[in-house]
C-alpha positions as CSV (number, residue, x, y, z in Angstrom):
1,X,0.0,0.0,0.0
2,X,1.8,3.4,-1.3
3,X,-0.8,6.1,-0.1
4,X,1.6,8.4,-1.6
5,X,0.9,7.6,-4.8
6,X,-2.9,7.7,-4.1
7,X,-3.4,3.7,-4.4
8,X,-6.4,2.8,-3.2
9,X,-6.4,1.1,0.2
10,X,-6.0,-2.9,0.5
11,X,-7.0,-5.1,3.1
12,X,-7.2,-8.7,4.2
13,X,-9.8,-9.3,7.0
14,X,-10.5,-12.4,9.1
15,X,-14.7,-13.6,8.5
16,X,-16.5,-12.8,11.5
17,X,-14.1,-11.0,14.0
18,X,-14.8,-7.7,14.8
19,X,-11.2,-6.9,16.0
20,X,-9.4,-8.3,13.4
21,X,-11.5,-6.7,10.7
22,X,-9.8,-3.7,9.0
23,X,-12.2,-2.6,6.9
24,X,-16.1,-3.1,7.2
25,X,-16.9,-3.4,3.9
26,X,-14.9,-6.1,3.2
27,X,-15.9,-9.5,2.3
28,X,-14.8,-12.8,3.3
29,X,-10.9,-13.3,2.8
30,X,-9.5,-15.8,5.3
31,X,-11.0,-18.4,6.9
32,X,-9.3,-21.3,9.5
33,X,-8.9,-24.8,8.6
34,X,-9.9,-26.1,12.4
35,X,-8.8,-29.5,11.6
36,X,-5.8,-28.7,9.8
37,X,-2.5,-29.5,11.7
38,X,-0.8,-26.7,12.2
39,X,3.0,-26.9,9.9
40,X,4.9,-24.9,12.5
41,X,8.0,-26.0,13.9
42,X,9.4,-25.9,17.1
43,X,13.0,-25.3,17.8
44,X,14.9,-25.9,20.5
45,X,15.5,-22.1,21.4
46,X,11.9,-21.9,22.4
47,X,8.6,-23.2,23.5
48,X,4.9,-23.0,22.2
49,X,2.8,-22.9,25.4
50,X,-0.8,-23.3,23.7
51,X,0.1,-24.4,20.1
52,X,-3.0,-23.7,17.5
53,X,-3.6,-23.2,14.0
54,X,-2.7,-19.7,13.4
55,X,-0.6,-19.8,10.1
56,X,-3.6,-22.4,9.0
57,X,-5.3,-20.1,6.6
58,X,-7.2,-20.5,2.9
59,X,-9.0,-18.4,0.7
60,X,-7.1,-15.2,0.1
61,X,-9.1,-12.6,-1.4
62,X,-7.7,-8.8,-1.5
63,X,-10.3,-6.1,-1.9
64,X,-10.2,-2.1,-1.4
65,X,-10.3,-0.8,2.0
66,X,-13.3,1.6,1.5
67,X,-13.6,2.1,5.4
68,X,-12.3,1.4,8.4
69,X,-12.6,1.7,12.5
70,X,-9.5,1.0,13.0
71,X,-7.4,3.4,9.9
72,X,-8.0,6.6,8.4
73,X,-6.0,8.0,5.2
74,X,-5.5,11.6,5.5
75,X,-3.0,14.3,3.7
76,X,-1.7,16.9,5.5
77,X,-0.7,20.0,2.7
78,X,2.1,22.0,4.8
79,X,4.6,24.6,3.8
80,X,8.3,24.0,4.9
81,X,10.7,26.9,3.9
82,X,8.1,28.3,2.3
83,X,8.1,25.2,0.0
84,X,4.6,24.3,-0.7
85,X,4.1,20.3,0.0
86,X,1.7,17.2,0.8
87,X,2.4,14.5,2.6
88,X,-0.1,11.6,3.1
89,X,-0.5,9.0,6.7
90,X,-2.8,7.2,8.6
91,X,-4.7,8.2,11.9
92,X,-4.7,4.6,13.8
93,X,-5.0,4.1,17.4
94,X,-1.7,4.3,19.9
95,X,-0.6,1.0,21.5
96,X,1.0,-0.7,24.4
97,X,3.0,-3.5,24.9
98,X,4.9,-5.8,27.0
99,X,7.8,-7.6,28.1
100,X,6.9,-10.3,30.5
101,X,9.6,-12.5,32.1
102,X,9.3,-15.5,34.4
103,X,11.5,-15.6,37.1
104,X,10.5,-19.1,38.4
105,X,11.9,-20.5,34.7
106,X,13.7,-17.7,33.6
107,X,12.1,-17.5,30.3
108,X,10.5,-14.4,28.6
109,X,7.0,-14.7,27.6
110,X,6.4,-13.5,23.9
111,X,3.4,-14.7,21.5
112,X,3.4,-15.7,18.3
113,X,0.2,-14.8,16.0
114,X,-0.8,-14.2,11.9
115,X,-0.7,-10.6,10.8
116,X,-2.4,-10.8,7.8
117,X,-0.3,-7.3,6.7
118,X,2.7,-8.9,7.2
119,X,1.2,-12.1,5.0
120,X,0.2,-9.5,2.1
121,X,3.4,-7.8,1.9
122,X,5.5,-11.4,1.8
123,X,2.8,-12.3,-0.7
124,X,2.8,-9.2,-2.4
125,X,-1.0,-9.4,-2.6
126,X,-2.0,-5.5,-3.6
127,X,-3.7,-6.1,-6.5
128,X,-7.7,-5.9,-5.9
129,X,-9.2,-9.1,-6.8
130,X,-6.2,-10.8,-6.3
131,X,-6.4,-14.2,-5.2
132,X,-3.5,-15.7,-3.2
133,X,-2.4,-19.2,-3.6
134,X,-1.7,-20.6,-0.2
135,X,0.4,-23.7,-1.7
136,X,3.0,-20.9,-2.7
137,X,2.8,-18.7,-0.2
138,X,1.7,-20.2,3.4
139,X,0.4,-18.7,6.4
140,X,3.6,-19.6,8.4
141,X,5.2,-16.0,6.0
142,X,2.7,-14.0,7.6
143,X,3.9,-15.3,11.4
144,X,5.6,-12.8,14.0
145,X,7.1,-13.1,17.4
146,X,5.8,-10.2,19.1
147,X,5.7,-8.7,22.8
148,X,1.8,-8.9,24.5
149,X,0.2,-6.0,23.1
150,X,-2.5,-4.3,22.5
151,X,-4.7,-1.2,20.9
152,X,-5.6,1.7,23.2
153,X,-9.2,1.6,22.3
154,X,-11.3,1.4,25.9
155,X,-11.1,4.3,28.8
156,X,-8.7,2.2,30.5
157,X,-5.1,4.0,31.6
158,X,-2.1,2.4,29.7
159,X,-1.0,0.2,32.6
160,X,-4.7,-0.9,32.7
161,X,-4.8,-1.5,29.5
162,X,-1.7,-3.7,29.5
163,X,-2.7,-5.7,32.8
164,X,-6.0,-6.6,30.1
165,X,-3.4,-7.2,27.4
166,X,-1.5,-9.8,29.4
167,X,-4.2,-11.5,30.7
168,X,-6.3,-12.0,27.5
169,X,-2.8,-13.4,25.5
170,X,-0.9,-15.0,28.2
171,X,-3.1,-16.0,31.0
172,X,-1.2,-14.3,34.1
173,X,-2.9,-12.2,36.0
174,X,-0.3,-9.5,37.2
175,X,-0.9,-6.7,39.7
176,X,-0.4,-3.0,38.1
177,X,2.0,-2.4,40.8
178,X,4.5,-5.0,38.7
179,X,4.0,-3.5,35.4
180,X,7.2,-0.8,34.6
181,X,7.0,1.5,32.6
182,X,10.1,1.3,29.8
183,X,9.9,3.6,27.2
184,X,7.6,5.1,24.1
185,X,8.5,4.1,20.6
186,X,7.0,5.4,17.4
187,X,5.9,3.4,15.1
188,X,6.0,3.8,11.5
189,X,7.3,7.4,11.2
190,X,6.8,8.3,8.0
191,X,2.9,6.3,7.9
192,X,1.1,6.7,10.9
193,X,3.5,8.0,14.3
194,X,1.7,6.8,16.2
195,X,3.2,6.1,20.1
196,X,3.3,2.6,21.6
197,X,4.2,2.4,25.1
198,X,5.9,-0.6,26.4
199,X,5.8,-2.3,30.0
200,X,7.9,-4.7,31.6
201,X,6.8,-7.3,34.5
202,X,8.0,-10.0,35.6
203,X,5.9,-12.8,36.5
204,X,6.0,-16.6,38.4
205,X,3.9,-19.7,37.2
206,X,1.6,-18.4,40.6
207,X,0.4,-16.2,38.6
208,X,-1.0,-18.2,35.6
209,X,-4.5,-18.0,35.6
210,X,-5.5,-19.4,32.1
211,X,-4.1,-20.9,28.9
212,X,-4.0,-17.3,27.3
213,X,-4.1,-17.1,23.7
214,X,-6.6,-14.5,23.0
215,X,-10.5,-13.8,22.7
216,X,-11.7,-16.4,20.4
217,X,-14.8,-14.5,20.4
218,X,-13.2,-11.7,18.7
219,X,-11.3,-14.5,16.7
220,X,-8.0,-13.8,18.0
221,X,-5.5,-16.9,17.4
222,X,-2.5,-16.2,19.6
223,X,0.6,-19.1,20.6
224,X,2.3,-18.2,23.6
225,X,5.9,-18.5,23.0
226,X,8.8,-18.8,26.0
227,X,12.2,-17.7,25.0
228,X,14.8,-19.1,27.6
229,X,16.9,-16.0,29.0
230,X,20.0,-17.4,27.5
231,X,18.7,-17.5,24.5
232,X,17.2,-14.1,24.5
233,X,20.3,-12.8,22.1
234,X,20.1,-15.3,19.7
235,X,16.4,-15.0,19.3
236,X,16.2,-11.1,19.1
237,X,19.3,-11.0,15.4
238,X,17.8,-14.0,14.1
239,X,16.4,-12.5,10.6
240,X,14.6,-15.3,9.7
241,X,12.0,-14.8,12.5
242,X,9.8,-11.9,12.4
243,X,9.5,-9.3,15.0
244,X,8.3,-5.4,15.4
245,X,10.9,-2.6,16.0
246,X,9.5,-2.7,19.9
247,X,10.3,-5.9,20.6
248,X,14.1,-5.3,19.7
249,X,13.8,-2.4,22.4
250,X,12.2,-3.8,24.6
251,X,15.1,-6.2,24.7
252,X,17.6,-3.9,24.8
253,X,16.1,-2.0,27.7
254,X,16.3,-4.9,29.7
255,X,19.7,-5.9,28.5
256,X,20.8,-2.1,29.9
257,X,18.6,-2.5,33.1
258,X,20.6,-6.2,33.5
259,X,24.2,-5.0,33.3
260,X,24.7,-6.9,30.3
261,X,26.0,-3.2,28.7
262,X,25.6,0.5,30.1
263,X,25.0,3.4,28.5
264,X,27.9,5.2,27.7
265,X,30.5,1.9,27.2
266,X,29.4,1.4,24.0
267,X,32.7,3.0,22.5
268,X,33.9,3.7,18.8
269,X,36.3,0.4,17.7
């Protein structure tokens, strides 16, 4: 999608999940094989906690986004050194995010899940009408390893909203006095800016309340993932998985916070 060039919006929606669904004019595009086994490996650097079928996916459809709760493509016409100029972006909602680790196994907690964005741009499916053949291009391309997150869409505080956010994905229940604030991020600078705040707790098996994985009701499809702390490295410059910018900082905030390096060793070699 190149808004600056005044292409009409894309989108892929999931049938039937209000959430999910970018645009609400959209008809059906993806829809779960329940008894499909899911293809996805696991490794020994991590751990699926509640494995489902989330890259299990079939009938890929792209149609316009005509409109959308979630998006809204504006242009902003601007003068800079008295140099007349437009520049095109999305309003979307601001977000927050977590890292959660477990001290009693001394594993982070992550989740795995299928963006369909990430999906279209690996299938490059921007064509309207375009069908996408699943045999070539799987639903494991559109998979991400991502921190518990979520949209800032209720009258909730941040730290409320991320206490919900942990709960619905990963199943512990953690008191807001145990979730740290890190840092804001921007996402997407030169699309949307939008902020994204991001958390860190840490958590014991105590805590575990449920099997996490989302709101099936609002057909969310989530994996819980455990990355082993030793392996934290590793996981977070490994290209072939895929992972958001705040993730990486999230990381690196911790490493700092750990002693693993300091803010102002980091020296020219």
């Amino acid at each position: 999608m190149v808004l600056l060039l005044n292409l009409p919006l894309i989108s892929l929606s999931f049938l039937a999940s209000p959430r999910q669904q970018v645009c609400n004019r959209t008809r059906v595009v993806l829809s779960f094989l329940p008894n499909m086994a899911s293809t996805l490996q696991q490794t020994d650097r991590f751990s699926v906690v509640n494995k489902n079928q989330a890259a299990s996916i079939s009938d890929v459809q792209v149609h316009s986004c005509e409109s959308s709760q979630y998006l809204k493509p504006l242009r902003l016409k601007y003068k800079q050194n008295d140099v007349s100029k437009t520049w095109d972006y999305l309003k979307v909602h601001d977000s927050v995010a977590v890292l959660l680790y477990n001290t009693d196994r001394a594993v982070f907690i992550l989740v795995r899940q299928f963006r369909p964005a990430i999906f279209a741009v690996n299938a490059n499916a921007v064509t309207e009408g375009q069908n996408v053949d699943t045999v070539e291009h799987p639903g494991m391309s559109g998979l991400t390893y991502e921190l518990c997150a979520g949209i800032v869409d209720k009258k909730l505080g941040l730290r409320e909203t991320a206490k919900e956010e942990i709960l619905e994905e990963t199943g512990y229940d953690v008191p807001l006095d145990k979730i740290k604030e890190m840092m804001n991020v921007r996402s997407s600078v030169g699309m949307t800016g939008s902020r994204q705040m991001l958390f860190y707790a840490e958590v014991t098996d105590s805590m575990k309340s449920s099997t996490g994985g989302g709101l099936p009701q609002e057909g969310e499809s989530i994996e819980v993932i455990e990355i082993p702390k030793h392996g934290a490295d590793e996981f977070l410059w490994d290209n072939n998985l895929q992972k958001p910018v705040g993730l990486i900082a999230a990381f690196l905030w911790y490493f700092r916070e750990k002693g693993w390096f300091q803010r102002g060793q980091i020296k020219d070699r």
